[in-house]
N, CA, C and O atoms as a printed pandas DataFrame, in Angstrom:
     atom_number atom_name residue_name chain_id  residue_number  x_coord  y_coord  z_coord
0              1         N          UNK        A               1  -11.388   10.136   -9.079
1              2        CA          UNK        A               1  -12.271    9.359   -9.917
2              3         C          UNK        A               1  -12.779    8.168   -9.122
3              4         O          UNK        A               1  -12.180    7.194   -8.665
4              5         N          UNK        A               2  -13.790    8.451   -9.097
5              6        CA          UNK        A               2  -14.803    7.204   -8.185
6              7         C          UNK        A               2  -14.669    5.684   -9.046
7              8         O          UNK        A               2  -14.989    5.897  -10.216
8              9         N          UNK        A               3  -14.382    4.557   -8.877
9             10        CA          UNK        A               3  -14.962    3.598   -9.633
10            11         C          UNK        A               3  -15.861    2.595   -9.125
11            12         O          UNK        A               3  -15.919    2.712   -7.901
12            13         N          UNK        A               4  -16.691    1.524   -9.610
13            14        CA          UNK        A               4  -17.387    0.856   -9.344
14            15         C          UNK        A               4  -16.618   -0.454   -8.912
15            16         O          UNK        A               4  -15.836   -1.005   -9.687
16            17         N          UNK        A               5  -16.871   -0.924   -7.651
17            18        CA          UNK        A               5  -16.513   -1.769   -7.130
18            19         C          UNK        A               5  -17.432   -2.836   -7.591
19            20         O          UNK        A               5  -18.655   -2.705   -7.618
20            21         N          UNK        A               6  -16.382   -4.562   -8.180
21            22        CA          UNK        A               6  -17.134   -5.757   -7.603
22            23         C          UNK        A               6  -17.747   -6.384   -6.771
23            24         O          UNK        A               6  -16.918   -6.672   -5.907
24            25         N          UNK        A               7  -18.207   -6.572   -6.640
25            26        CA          UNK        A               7  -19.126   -8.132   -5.274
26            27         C          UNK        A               7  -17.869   -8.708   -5.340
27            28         O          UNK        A               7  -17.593   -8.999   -4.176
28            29         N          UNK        A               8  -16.970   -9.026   -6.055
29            30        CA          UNK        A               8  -15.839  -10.480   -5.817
30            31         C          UNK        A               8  -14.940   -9.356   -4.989
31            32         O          UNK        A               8  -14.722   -9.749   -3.843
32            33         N          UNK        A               9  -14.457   -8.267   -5.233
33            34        CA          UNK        A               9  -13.787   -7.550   -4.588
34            35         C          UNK        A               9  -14.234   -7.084   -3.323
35            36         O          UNK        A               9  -13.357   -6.875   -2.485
36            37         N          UNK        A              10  -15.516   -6.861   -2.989
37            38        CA          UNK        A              10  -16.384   -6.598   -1.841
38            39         C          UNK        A              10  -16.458   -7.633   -1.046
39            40         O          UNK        A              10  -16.746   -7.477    0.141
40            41         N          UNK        A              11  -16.236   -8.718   -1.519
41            42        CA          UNK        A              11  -16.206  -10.316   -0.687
42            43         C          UNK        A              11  -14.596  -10.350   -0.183
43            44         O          UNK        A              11  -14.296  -10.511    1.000
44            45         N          UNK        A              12  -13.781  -10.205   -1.072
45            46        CA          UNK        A              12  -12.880  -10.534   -0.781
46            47         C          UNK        A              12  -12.212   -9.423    0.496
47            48         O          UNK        A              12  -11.367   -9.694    1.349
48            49         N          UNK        A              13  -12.934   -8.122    0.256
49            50        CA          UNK        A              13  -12.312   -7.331    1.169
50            51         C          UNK        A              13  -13.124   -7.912    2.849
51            52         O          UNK        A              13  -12.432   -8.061    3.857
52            53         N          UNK        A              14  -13.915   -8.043    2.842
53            54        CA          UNK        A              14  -14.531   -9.309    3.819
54            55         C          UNK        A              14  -14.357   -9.540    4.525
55            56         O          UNK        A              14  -14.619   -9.060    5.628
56            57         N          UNK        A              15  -13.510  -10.906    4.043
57            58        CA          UNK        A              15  -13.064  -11.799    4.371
58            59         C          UNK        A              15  -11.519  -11.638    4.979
59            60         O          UNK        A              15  -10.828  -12.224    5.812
60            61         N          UNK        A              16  -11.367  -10.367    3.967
61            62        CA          UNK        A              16   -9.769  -10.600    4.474
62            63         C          UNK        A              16   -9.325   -9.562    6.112
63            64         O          UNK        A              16   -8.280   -9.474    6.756
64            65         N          UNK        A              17  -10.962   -8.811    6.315
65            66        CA          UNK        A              17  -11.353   -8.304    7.605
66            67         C          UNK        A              17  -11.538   -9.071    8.921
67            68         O          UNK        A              17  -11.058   -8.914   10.044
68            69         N          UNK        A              18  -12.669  -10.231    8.234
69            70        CA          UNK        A              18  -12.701  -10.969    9.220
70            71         C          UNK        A              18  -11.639  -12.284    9.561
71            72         O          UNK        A              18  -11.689  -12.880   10.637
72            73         N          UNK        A              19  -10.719  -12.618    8.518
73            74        CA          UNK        A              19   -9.952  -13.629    9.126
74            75         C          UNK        A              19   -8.398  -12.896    9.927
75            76         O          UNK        A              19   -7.443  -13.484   10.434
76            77         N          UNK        A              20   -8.636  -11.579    9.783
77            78        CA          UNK        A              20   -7.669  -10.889   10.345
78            79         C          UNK        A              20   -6.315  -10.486    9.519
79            80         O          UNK        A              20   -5.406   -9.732    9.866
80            81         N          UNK        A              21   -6.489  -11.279    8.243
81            82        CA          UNK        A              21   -5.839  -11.386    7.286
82            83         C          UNK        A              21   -4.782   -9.367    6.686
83            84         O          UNK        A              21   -3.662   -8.893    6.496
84            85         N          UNK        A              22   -6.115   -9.039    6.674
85            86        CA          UNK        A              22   -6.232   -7.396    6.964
86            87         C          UNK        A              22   -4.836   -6.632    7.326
87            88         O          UNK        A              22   -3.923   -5.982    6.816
88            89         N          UNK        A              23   -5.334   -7.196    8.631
89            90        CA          UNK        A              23   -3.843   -6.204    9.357
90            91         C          UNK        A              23   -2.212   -7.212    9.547
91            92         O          UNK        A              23   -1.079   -6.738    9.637
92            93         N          UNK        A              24   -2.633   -8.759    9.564
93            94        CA          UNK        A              24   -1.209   -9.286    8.833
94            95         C          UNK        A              24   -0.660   -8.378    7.759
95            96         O          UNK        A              24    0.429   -7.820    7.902
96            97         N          UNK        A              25   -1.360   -8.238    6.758
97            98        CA          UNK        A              25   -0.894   -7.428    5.720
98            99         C          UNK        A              25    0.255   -5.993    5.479
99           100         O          UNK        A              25    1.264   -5.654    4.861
100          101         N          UNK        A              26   -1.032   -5.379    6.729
101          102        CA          UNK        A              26   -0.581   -3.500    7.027
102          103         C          UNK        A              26    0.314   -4.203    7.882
103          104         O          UNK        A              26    1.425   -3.705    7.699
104          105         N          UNK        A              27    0.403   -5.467    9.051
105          106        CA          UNK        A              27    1.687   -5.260    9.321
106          107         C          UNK        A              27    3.160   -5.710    8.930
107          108         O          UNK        A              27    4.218   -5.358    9.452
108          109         N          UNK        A              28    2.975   -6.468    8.011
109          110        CA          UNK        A              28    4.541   -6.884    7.023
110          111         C          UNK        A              28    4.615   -5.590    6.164
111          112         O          UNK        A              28    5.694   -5.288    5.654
112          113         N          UNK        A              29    3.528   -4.819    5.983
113          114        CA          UNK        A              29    3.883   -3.788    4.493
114          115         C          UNK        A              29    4.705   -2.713    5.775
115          116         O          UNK        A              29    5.878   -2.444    5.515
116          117         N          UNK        A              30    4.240   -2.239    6.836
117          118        CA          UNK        A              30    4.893   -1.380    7.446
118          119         C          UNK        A              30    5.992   -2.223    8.203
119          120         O          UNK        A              30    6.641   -1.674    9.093
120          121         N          UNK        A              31    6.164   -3.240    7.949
121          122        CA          UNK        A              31    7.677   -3.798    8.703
122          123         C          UNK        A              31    8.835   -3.276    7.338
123          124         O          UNK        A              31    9.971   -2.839    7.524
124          125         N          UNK        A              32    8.191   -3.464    6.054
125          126        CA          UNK        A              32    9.039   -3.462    4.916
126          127         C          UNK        A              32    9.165   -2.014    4.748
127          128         O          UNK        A              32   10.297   -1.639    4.440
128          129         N          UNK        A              33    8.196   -1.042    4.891
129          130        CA          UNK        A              33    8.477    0.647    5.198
130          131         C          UNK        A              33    9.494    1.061    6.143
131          132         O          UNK        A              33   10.058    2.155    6.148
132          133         N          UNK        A              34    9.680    0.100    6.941
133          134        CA          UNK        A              34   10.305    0.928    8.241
134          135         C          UNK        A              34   11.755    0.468    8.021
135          136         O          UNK        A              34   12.606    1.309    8.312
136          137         N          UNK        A              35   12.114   -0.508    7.641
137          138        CA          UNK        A              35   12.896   -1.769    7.278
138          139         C          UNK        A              35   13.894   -1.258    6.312
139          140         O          UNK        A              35   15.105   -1.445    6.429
140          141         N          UNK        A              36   13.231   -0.492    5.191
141          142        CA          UNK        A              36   13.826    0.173    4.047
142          143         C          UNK        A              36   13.792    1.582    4.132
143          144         O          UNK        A              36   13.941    2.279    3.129
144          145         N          UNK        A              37   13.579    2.119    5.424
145          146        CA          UNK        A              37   14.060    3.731    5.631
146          147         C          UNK        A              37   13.133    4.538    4.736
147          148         O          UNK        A              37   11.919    4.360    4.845
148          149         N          UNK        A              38   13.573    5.336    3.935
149          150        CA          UNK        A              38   13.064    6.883    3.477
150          151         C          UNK        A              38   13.702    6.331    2.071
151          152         O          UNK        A              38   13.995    7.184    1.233
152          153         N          UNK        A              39   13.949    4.857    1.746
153          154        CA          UNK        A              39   13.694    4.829    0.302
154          155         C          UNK        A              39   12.877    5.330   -0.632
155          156         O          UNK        A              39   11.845    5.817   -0.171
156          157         N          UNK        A              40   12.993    5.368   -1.726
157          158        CA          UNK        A              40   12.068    5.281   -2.770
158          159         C          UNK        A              40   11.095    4.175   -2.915
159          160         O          UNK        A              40   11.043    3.766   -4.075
160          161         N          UNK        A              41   10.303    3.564   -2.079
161          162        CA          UNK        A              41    9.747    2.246   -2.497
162          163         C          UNK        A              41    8.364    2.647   -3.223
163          164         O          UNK        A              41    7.625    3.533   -2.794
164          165         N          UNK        A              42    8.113    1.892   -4.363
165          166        CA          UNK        A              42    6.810    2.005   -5.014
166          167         C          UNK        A              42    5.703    0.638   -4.620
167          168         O          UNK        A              42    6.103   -0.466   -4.252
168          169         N          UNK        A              43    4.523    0.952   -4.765
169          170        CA          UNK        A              43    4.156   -0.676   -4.064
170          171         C          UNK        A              43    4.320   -1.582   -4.945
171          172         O          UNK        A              43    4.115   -2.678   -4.423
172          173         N          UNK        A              44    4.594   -1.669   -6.044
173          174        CA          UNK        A              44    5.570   -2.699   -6.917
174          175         C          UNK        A              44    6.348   -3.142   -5.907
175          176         O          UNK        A              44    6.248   -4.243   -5.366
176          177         N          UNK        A              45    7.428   -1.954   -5.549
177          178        CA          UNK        A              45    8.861   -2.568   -4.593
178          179         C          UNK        A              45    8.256   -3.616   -2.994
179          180         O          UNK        A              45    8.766   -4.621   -2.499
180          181         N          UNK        A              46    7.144   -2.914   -2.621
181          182        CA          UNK        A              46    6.647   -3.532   -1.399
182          183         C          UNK        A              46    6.169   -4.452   -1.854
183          184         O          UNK        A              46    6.476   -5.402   -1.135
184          185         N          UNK        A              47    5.346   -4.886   -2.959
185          186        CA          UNK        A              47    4.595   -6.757   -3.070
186          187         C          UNK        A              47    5.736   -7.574   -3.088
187          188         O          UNK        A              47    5.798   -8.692   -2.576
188          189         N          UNK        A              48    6.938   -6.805   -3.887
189          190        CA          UNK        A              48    8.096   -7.828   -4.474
190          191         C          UNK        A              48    8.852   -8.184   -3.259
191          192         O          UNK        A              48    9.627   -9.140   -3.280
192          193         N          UNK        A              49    8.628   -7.300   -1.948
193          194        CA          UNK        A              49    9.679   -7.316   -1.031
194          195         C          UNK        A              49    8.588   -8.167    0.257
195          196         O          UNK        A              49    8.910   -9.039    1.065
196          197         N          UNK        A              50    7.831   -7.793    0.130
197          198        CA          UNK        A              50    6.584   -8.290    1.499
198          199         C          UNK        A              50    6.135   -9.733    0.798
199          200         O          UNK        A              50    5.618  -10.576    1.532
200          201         N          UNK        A              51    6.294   -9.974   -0.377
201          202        CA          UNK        A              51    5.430  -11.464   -1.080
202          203         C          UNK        A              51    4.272  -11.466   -0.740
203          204         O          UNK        A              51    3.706  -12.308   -0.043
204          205         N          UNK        A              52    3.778  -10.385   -1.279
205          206        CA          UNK        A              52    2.122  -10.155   -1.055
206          207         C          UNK        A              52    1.726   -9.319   -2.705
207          208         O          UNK        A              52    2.449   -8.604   -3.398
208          209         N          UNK        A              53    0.435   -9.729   -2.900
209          210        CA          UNK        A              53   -0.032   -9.710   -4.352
210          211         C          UNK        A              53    0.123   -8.065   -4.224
211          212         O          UNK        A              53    0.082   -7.403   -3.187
212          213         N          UNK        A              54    0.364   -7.481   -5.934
213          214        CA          UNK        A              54    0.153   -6.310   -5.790
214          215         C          UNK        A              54   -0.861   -5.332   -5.377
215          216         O          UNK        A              54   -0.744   -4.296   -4.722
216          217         N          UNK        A              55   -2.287   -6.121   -6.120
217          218        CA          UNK        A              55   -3.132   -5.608   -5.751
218          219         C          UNK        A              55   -4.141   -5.539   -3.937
219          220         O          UNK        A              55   -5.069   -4.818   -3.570
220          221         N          UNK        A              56   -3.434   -6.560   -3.284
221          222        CA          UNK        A              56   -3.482   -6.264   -1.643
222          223         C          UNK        A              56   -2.504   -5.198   -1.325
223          224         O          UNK        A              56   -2.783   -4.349   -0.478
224          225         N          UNK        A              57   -1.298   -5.193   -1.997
225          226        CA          UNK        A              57   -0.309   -3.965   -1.098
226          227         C          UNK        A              57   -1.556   -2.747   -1.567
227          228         O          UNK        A              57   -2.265   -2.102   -0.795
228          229         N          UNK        A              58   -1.543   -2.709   -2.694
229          230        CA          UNK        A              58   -2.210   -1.387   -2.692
230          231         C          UNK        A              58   -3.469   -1.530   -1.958
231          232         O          UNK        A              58   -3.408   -0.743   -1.014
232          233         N          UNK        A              59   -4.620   -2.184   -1.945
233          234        CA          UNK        A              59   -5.408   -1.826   -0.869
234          235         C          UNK        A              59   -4.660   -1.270    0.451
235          236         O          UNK        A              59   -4.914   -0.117    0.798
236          237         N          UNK        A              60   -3.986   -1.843    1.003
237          238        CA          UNK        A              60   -3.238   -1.656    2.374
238          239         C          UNK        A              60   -2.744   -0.536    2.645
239          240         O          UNK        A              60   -2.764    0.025    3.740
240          241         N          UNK        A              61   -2.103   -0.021    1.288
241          242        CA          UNK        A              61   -1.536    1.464    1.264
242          243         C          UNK        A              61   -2.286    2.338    1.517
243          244         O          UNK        A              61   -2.114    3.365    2.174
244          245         N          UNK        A              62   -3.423    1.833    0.832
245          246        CA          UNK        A              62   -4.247    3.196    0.805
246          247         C          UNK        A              62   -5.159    3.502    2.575
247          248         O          UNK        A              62   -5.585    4.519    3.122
248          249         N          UNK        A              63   -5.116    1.876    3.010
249          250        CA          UNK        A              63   -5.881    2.262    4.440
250          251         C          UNK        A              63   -4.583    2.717    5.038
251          252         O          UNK        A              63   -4.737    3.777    5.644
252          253         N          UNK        A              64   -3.515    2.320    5.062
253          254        CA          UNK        A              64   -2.084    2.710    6.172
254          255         C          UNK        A              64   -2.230    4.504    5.815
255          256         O          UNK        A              64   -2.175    5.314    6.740
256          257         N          UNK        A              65   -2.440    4.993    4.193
257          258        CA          UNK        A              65   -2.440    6.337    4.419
258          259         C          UNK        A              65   -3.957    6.889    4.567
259          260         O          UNK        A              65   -4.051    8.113    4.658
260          261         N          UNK        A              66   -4.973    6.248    4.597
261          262        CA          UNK        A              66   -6.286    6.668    5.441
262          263         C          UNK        A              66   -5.708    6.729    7.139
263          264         O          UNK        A              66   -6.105    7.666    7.831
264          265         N          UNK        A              67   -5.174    6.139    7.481
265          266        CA          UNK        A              67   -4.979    6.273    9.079
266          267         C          UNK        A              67   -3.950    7.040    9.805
267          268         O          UNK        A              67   -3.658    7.215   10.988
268          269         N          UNK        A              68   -3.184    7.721    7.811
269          270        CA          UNK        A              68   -2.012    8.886    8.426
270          271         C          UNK        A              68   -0.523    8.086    8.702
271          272         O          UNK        A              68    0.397    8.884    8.882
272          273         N          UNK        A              69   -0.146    6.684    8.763
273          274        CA          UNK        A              69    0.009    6.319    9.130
274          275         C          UNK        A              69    1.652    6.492    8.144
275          276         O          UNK        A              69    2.662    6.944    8.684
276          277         N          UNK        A              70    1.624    6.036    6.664
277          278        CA          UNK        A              70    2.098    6.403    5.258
278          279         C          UNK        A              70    1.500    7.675    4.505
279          280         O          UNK        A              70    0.335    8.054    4.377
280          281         N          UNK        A              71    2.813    8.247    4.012
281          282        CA          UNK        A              71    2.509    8.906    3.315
282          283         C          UNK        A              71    2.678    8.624    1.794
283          284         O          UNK        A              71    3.199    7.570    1.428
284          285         N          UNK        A              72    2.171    9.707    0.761
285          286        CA          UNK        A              72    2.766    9.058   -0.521
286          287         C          UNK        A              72    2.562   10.380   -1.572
287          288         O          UNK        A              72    1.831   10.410   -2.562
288          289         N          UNK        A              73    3.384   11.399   -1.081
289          290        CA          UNK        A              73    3.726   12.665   -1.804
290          291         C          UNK        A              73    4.492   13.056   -2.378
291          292         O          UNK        A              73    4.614   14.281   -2.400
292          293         N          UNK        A              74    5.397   12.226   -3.137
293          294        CA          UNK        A              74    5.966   12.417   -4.248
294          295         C          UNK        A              74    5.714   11.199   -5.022
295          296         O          UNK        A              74    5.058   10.236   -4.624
296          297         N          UNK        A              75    6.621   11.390   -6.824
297          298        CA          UNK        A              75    6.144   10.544   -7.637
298          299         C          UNK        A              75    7.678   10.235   -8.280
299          300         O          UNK        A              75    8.593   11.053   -8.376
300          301         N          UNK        A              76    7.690    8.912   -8.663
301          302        CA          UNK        A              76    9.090    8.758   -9.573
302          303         C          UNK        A              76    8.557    7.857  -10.338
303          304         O          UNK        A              76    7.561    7.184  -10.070
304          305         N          UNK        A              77    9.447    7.805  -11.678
305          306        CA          UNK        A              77    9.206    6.918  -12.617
306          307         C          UNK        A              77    9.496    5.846  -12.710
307          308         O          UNK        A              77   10.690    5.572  -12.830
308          309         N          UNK        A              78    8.457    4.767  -12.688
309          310        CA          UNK        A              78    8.804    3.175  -12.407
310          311         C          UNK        A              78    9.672    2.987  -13.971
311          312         O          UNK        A              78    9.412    3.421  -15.093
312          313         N          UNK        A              79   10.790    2.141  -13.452
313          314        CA          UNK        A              79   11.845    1.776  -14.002
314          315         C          UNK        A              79   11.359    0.292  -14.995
315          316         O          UNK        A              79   12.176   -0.178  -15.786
316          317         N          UNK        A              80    9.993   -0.323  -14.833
317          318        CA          UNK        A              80    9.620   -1.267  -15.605
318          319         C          UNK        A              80    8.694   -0.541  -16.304
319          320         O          UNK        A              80    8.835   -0.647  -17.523
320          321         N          UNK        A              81    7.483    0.406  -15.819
321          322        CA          UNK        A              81    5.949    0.740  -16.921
322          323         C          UNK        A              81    6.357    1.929  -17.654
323          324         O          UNK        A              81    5.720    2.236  -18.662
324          325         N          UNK        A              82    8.014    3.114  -17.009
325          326        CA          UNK        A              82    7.868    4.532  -17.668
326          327         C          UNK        A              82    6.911    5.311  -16.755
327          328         O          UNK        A              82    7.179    6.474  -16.453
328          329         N          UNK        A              83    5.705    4.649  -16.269
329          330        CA          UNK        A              83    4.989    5.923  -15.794
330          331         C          UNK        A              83    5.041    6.217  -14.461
331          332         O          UNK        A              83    5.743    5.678  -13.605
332          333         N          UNK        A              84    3.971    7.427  -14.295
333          334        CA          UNK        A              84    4.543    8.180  -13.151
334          335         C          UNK        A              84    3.947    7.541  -12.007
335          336         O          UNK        A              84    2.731    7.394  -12.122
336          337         N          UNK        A              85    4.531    7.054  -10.772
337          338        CA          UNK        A              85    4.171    6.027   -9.873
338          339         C          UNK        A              85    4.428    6.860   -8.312
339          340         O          UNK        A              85    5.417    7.574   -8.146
340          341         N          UNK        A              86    3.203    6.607   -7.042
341          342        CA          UNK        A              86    3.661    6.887   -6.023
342          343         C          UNK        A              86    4.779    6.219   -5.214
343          344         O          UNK        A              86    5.017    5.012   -5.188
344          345         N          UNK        A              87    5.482    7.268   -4.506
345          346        CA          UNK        A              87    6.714    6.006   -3.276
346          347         C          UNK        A              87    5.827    6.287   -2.253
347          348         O          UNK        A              87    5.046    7.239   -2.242
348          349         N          UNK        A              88    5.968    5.378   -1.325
349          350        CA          UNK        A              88    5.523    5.364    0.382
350          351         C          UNK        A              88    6.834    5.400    1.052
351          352         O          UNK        A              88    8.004    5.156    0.756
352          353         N          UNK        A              89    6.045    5.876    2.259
353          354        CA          UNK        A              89    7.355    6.065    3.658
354          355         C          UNK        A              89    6.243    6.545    4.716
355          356         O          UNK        A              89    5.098    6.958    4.529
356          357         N          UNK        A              90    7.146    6.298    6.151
357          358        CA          UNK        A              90    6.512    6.566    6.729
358          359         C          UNK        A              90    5.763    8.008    7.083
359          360         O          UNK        A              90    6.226    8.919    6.395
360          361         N          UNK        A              91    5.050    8.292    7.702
361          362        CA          UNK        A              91    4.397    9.528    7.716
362          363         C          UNK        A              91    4.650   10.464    8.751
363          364         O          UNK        A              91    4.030   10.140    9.764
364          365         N          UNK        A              92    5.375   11.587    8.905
365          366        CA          UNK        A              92    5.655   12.619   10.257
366          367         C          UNK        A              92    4.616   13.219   10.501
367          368         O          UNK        A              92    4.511   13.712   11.624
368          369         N          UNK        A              93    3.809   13.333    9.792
369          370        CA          UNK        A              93    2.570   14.520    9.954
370          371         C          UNK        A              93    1.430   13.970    9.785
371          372         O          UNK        A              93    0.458   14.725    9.768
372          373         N          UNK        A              94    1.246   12.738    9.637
373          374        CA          UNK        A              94   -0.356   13.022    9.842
374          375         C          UNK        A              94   -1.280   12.701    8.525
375          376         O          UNK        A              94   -2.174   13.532    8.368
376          377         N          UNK        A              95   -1.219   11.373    7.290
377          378        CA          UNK        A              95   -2.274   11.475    6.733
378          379         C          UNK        A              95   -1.541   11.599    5.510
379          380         O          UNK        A              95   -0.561   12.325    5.340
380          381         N          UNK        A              96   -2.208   10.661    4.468
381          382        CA          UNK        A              96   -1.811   10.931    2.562
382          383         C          UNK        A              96   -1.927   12.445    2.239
383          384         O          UNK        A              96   -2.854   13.207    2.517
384          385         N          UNK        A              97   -0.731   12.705    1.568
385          386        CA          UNK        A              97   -1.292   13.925    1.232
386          387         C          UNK        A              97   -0.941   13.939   -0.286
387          388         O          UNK        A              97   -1.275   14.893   -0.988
């Protein structure tokens, strides 16, 4: 499902390119992947553990598994919403699947 992106979100992704801000990010979220093994982590568990807003981990996730880098192929049930939520880990093969 495609959605329509903001201008405030389009700015902010930006900015957080050009101050380098970006890959600070992907690199505390993959210090906290590597850090916590072949856990179960949901990116709930990574904002709470990296102190980074939720909604940046998940941008981040999603470029770390654009670059293959994370994967996020299975699902468990977050223990606060009930619903069905991705874990990350690192990736052997190559790419979100």
């Amino acid at each position: 499902m495609k959605t329509k992106v903001s201008e405030t979100s389009i700015q902010s992704y930006n900015e957080l390119e050009k101050t380098g801000k970006q890959q600070t990010q992907q690199e505390r979220i993959l210090d906290v992947v590597f850090e916590y093994g072949n856990q179960n982590l949901t990116s709930r568990d990574i904002a709470q553990i990296a102190g980074i807003e939720r909604s940046s981990v998940c941008g981040r996730l999603n470029e770390l598994c654009e670059l293959g880098v994370l994967t996020s192929d299975e699902f468990i049930r977050c223990s606060i919403t009930g619903k069905w939520v991705s874990v990350y880990r690192l990736n052997d093969n190559g790419g979100c699947e």
